[in-house]
Every structure is written in C-alpha cells, then in structure tokens.
C-alpha positions in Angstrom: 61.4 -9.5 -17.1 58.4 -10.4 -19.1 54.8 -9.7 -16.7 52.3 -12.5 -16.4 49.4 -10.1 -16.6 48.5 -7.5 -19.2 45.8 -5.9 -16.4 45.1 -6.7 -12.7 41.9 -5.5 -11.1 41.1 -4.8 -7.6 37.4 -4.5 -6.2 34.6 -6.0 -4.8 32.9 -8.8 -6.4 28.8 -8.6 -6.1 26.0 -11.0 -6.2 23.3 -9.6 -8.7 19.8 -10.1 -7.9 17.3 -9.2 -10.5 13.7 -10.2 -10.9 13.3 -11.9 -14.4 11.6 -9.5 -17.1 10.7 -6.8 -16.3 9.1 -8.2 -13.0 8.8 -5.1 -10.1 11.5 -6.1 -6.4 8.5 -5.5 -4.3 5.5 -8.0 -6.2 7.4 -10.6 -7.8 8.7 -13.8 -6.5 11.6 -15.1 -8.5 15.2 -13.6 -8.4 18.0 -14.6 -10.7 21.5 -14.4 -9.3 24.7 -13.4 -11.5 28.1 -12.1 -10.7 29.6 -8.8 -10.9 31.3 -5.8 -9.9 32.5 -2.8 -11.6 36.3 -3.8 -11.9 35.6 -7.6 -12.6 33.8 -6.5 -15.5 36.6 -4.8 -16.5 39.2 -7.5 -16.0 36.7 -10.0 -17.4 36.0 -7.9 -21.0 39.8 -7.5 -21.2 40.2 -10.8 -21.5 37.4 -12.1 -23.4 39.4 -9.5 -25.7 42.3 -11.5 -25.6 44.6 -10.1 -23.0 46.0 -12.1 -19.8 43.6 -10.1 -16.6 43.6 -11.6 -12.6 41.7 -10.0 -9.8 42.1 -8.9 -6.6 39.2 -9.4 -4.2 38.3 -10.7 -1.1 35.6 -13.2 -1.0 33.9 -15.4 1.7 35.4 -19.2 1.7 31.2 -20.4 1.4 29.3 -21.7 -1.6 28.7 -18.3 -3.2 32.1 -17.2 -2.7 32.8 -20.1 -4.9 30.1 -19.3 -7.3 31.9 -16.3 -7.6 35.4 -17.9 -8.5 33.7 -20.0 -10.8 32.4 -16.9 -12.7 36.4 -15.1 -12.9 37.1 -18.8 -14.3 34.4 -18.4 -17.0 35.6 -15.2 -18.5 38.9 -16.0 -18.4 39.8 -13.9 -15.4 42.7 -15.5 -13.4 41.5 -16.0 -9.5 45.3 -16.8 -8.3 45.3 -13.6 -6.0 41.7 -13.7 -4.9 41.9 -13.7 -0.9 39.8 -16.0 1.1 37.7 -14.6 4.3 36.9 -17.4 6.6 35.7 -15.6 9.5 32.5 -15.5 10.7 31.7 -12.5 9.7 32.4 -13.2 5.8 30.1 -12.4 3.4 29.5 -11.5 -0.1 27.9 -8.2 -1.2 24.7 -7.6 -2.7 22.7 -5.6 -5.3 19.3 -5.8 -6.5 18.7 -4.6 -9.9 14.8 -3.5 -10.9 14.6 -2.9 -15.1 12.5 0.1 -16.0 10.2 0.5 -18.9 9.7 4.3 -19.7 8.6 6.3 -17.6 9.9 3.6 -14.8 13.8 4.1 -14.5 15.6 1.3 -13.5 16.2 0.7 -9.7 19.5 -0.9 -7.6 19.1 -1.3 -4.0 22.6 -1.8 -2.2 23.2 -4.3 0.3 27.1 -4.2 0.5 27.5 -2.9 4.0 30.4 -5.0 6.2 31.7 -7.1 3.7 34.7 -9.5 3.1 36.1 -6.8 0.6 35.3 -4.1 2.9 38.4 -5.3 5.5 40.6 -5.8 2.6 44.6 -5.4 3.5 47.1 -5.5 1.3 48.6 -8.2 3.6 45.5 -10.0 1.5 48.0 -10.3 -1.6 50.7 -11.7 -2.6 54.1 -9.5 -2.9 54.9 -10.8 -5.9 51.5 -9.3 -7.5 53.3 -5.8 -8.0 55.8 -6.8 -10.4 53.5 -9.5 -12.0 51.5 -7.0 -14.1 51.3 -4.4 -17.1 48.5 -2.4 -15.8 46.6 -2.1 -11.7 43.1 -1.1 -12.5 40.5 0.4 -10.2 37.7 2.6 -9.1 36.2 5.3 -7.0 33.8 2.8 -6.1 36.5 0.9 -4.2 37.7 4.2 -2.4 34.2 4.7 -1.6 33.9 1.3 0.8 35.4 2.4 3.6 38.2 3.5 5.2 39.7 0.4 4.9 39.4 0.0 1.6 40.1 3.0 1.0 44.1 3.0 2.5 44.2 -0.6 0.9 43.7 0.9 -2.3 45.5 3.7 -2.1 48.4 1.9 -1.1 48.2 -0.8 -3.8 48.2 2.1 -6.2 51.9 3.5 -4.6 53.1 -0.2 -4.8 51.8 -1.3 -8.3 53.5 2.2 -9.7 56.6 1.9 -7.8 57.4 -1.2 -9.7 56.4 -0.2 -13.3 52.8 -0.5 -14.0 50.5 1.7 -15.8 47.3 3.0 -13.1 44.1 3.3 -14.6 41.8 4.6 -12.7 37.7 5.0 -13.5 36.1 7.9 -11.0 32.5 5.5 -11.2 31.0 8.0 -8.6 28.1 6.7 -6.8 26.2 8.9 -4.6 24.7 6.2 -2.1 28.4 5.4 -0.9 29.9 8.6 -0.3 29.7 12.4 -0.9 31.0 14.5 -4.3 32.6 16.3 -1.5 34.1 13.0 0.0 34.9 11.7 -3.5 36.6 14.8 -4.6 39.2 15.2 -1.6 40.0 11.2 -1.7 40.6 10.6 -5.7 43.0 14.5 -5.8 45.0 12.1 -3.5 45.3 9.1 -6.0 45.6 11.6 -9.0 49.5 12.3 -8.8 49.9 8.4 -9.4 47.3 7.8 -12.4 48.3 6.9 -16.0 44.9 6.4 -17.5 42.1 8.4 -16.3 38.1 7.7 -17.1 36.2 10.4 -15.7 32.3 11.2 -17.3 31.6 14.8 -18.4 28.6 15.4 -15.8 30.9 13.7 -13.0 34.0 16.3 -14.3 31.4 19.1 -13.2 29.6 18.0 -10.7 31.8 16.0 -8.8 35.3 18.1 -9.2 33.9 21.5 -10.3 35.2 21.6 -13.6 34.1 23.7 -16.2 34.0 24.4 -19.9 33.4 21.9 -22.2 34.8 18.7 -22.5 38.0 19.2 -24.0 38.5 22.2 -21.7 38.1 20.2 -18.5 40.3 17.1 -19.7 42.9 19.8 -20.6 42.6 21.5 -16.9 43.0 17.7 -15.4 46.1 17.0 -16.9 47.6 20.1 -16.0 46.8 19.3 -13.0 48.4 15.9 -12.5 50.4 13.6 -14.5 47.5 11.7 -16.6 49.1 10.3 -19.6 45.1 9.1 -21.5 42.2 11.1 -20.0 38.8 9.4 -21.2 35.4 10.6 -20.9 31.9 9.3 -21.9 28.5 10.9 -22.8 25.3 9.1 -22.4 21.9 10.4 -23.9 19.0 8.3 -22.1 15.9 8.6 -24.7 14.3 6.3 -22.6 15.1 3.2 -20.2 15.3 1.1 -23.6 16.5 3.6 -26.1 20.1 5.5 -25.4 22.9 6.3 -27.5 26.4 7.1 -26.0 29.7 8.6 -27.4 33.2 9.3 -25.9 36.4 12.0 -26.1 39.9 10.4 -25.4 42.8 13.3 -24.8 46.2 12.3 -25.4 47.9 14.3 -23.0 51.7 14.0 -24.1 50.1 14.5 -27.5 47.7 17.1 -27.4 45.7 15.2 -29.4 41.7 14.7 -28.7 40.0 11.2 -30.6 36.6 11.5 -31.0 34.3 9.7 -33.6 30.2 9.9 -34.2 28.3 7.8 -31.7 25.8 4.7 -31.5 22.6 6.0 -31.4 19.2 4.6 -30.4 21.4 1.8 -28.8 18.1 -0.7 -27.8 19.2 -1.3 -24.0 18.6 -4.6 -22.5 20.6 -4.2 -19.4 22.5 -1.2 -19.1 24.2 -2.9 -16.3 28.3 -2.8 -16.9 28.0 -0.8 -20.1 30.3 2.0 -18.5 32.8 -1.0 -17.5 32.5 -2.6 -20.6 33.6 1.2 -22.0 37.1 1.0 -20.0 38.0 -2.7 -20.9 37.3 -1.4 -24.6 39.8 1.6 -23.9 42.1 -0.1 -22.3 42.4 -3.2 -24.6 43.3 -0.9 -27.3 45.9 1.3 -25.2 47.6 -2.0 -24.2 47.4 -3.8 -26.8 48.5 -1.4 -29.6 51.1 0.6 -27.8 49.4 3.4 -25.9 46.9 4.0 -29.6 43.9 6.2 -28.4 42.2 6.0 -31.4 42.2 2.2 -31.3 41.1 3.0 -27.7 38.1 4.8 -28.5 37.1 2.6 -31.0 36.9 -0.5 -28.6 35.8 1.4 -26.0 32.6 2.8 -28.1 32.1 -0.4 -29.8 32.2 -2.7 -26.3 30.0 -0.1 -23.8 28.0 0.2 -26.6 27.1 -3.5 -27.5 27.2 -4.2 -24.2 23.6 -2.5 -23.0 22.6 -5.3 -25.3 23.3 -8.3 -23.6 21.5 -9.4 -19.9 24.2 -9.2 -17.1 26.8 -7.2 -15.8 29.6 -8.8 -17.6 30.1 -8.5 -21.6 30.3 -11.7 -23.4 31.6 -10.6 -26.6 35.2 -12.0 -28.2 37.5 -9.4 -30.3 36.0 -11.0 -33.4 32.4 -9.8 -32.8 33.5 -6.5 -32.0 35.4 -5.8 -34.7 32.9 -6.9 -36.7 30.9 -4.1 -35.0 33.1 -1.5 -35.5 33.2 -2.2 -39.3 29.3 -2.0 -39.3 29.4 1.2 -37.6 31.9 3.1 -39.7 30.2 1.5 -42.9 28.2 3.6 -44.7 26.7 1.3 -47.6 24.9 -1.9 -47.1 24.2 -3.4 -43.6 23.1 -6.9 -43.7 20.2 -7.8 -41.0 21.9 -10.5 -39.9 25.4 -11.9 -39.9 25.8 -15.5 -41.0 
C-alpha cells in the first residue's frame, strides 16, 4: 500500500514575536508576528524540498489558530490532521525573540504554559494517520510539555512504528522546560523505538553523560539501542552574527561515519530554526535517496547552514537553491558574487 506522506510531524505550533531590527523587548514598541515551532520547521523544509509532510498539532479554533493553518498551507505542509481546541481555555503558545549584536546574545522569553498542544491526546488524530506515512518525526521539546504531552507522544511513537514507519527523533534539549536529568530518563524510554537519531555533541555530554569524542559517543548510542542513522551537529558562535557549523552522520548498520568540511563565518541573520532546518536537510536526503547518509549530510549542512540567513523560523529555500549551494561549497575554483 503506497503512504500519502513521506514525513508526519507532531509538535506544538508557536506564535513568534520579535521586535524589528535589532530593536531591544523591553524599549521598543513594534512586534512582528510569524509562525513556528521546532517540528513545523521541519515538516515545512521537507517539503519545500519536494517531499509530501502533514502535521500534527493542536491549535485554538480563533483567528491566530487560523493564521497558523494558513502558514502549514504556505509551505506546503498538509493541515488535514491538525486538531482543533475550542474550549475556553484554547490558546496558542508564545515566544519572544530579542536579536543580539556582539557582545548582546540573542534572548527568547517563553510564554507556552497551558496550551492547546499541551492537552494533546492521541484521541486528537485520526487512526488512519499511522499507516498514512513513511516517517513520524519529533522532539524532546514535545516530551518536555508536560505530562500530557509527554504520554501522547510516547504513544504515537509505539503506534507510528507498529505499523511501519521510520521514527526520527531530534533530542532539541531546552533547559527552561525540563531538567538534563528529566530529559535523560524520558528520551532512554523512546530510544528502543528510534530509527533516526539527531542528538548535538555538547547535548551527548551534558545531557546523557557521554564521553569521548564524537564518533565514540554515536558508537556507544547505537549499542545501546536500535538507531539505524545517528546525526550530530557542531556549532562555533564567533559572534551573534558570525558562526560556522558542521555535522557527523554514523551509519550504524554500516559502520560508516560521513563527515565533510564546514561553512564557516556563516553571516547569521536569524539563527532561529537553523538546527531544524539541519534535520529536514538530513532527512530529505535519507528518504529520498534510500537511507544515503552522505546525501544526508550534504542537505542537512547545506539547509541549517543557509538557513541562519533568512529572517524567520521557517527555511524558504526550494531543492534548486540548495543544490546550487552545495555545488558552491565543494567548488574550489571560481565563485561568482551573484547568481543570475
């Protein structure tokens, strides 16, 4: 039976608040709103990629719930299993993001607390969602709502593999929603079920206590648990506006590591997403070329790093422009200034 979807998503969808500029949360006046959401900018740079993505989500049945919808629609992201809150008590979750300028580091200040998403149940969804897709995509971030959203998620996970699909899974700790301790005992529980696994080098140590480099501590995960693709990124932050940023993929059946050299002195516009943009990279390339790691760290560079150029959380780039990226960076020769 041929799936719908090459990659369904499940998280919370955010309202982005940002002063415009470099403008400062506590003087200025203005505040531009966007959507986003660490696993809708997944789904949503999977498909400006090409592939068929939908999301799972539960949004407020209000005006900005349907600003939100209208943003899925935009990048091409399917909204057919979004679930609509019409209680009183919906509501959409919020983040403020602050730009820095060195030596002012960027800022977010949370307002996400008792959200629509937050009393997520997989009574939400469809049935039919679990044999509808390729690949069930989430986050730590997800886990990290509350408890909740936390057995929702877990038990999506069980579902989605029972019937076939490949779990990805991105750790995306964040330490103003729960504990390394917290995060640790929760995601060893999701671990046996997880296909594709994106997990940073400084979260590997801090977070789970590995150690070793980074090949030595993507080798100790997958003996550990079934992980087919283990991915994990390195940022260097010269500056608020200057980073550059390089992954390893391990192919576990394999025992094969990709790497490749980095993009360096990225100039960073918005930094927002770039480590989502990173996984839809990765896993366009698994999925769409057969489980091909290399191709997988190629996108995955290319995307995360393209995307610290562009304002908003989202990516907006199509698979032309980042190929055309890609060729740039492995050419050695000539680069034009400008392409035309």
């Amino acid at each position: 039976m041929e799936k719908p979807f090459d990659l369904l998503a499940l998280g919370e969808i955010l309202l982005r608040l940002s002063p415009p500029g470099e403008e400062r949360l506590v003087r200025g006046n203005l505040l531009e709103k966007q959507i986003g959401g660490a696993e809708l900018n997944v789904a949503s740079g999977v498909s400006l990629l090409g592939l068929e993505t939908g999301m799972l989500s539960k949004i407020p049945e209000t005006s900005i719930g349907l600003f939100a919808q209208n943003s899925l629609r935009f990048c091409g992201v399917s909204d057919a299993y979004l679930a609509y809150d019409k209680s009183e008590e919906a509501r959409l979750g919020i983040y403020y993001y602050e730009k820095g300028a060195y030596p002012r580091k960027p800022g977010v200040v949370y307002d996400r607390k008792h959200t629509s998403m937050t009393r997520v149940e997989c009574s939400d969804f469809d049935p039919a969602i679990y044999k509808s897709t390729k690949c069930f995509h989430t986050s730590g971030i997800t886990l990290a709502l509350g408890e909740a959203s936390r057995n929702t998620t877990i038990e999506l996970i069980k579902r989605f593999k029972a019937q076939g699909a490949l779990i990805s899974f991105d750790v995306n700790f964040r330490g103003n929603l729960w504990t390394g301790e917290e995060a640790k005992k929760c995601i060893e529980q999701i671990l046996p079920y997880v296909d594709i696994f994106f997990c940073s080098e400084d979260t590997a140590r801090l977070t789970f206590g590995k150690e070793g480099d980074v090949r030595a501590m993507m080798k100790s995960f997958a003996k550990d648990y079934p992980i087919s693709v283990m991915a994990s990124t390195k940022r260097v932050v010269h500056s608020p506006k200057k980073h550059s940023f390089s992954s390893v993929i391990y192919d576990a059946k394999a025992d094969v590591y990709y790497e490749e050299e980095g993009y360096h002195n990225i100039e960073v516009i918005d930094r927002i997403g770039s480590g989502d943009a990173y996984v839809a990279g990765a896993l366009y390339g698994l999925l769409s070329e057969n489980g091909n790691c290399q191709k997988a760290l190629k996108y995955g560079n290319a995307y995360s790093a393209v995307k610290n150029t562009i304002p908003g959380d989202m990516p907006s780039l199509n698979l032309e422009e980042i190929e055309d990226i890609i060729k740039d960076h492995e050419n050695t020769g000539y680069h034009s200034e400008m392409k035309r």
